[in-house]
N, C-alpha and C positions, 0 to 999 in steps of 0.2 A: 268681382265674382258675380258668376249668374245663376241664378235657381234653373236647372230646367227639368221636365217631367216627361219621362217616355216609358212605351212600355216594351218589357224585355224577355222576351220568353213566355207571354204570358200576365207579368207581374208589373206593375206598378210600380215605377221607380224615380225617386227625387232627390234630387244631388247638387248642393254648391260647385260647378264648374270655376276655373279662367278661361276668360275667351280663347285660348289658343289650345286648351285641353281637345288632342284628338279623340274621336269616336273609340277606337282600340283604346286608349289608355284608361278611358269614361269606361270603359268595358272590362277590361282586367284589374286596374286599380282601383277605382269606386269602386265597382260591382261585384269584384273577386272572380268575372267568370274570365278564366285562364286559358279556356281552351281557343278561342280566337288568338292568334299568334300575330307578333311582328316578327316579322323574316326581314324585308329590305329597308324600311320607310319611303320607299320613294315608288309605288303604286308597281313594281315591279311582278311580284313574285306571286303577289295573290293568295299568302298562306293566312291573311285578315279578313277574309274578305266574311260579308256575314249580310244578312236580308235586309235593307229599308224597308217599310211599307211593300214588302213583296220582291223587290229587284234587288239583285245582286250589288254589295258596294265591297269594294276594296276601303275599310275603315281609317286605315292611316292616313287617308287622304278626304276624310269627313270631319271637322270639328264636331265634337257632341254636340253644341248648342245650334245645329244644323240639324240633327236629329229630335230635337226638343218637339212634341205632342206626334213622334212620329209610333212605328210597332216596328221591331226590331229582333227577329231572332238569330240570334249564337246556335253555333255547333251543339250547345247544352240542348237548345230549345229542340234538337232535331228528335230526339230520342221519340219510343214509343210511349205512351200514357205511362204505361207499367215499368217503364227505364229501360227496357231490352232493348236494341238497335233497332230501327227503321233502316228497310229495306234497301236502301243507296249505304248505308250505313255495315248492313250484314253483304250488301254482295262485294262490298270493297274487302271486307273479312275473308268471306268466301273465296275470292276470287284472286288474293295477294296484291289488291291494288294498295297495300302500303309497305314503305319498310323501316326510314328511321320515322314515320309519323308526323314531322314537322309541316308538310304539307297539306297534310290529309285535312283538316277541317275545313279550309279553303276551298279544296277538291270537293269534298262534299255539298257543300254549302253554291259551287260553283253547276255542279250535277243537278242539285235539286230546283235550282234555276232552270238551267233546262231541259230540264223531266216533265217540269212543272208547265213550259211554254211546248217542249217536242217530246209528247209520250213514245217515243219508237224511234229517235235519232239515227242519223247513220254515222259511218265511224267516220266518215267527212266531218260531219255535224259537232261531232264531241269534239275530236281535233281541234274544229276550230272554236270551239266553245269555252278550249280551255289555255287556248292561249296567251292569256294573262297570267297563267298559273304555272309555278315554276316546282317542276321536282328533282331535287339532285339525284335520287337515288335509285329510281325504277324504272325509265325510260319509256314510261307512260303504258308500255303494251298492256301491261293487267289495271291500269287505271281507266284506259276505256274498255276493257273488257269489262270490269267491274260496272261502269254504266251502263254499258250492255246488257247486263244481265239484272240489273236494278230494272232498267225497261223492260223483261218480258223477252229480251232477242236473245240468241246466240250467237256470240263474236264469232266462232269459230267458224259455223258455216255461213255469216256474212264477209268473215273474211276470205274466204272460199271463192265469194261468186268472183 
């Protein structure tokens, strides 16, 4: 067992690991936060994926003790101060970029990457920004719409040009 200490959301957090304890499981069962999902384990699908030190990771495929003195936000952390949704958050709402949910935290978490690096993507951009990220159910059109409109754009009349 290894002590490691990172922070999470914000918060301060120190936890007996085994070396082989993934980031995701360091994260839903230490931590209790749930809403980081395992979909495939095998770096597929992208429904875990949650921020290192800023950059986008697919967690199943990070040992926690990889992540030890690092800052680390979950889908929890994305919310606003006051808990209402942050803006990638309400235009996926808005906009029906979800349907059974399993994917969405990923999608988000994989958006606010880059929003964070491309404030005004184009829907090339998102495309390919989120092809690590698998969803069964929506067939993505209102998932980049929804990033779209988190950016400030309207899909409709860039998909237009």
């Amino acid at each position: 067992m290894t002590t490691i200490t990172m922070t999470v959301n914000g918060q301060l957090s120190s936890r007996e690991v085994e070396g082989r304890t993934l980031l995701v499981d360091f994260l839903r069962n230490g931590l209790n936060l749930t809403g980081t999902h395992v979909g495939c384990d095998t770096s597929q699908c992208g429904a875990c994926t949650v921020h290192v030190n800023g950059r986008a990771v697919k967690s199943c495929t990070m040992f926690a003790a990889e992540a030890d003195g690092s800052c680390v936000q979950t889908i929890e952390g994305q919310s606003n101060v006051d808990g209402s949704l942050n803006v990638i958050q309400q235009a996926f709402q808005d906009n029906h970029g979800l349907q059974c949910g399993f994917c969405t935290p990923g999608m988000v978490m994989a958006a606010a990457e880059l929003l964070k690096n491309n404030p005004k993507p184009s829907e090339a951009d998102i495309r390919h920004h989120l092809e690590g990220n698998i969803c069964r159910c929506t067939g993505y059109h209102n998932i980049v719409k929804s990033i779209m409109a988190a950016s400030g754009q309207n899909f409709s009349a860039i998909a237009a040009e």
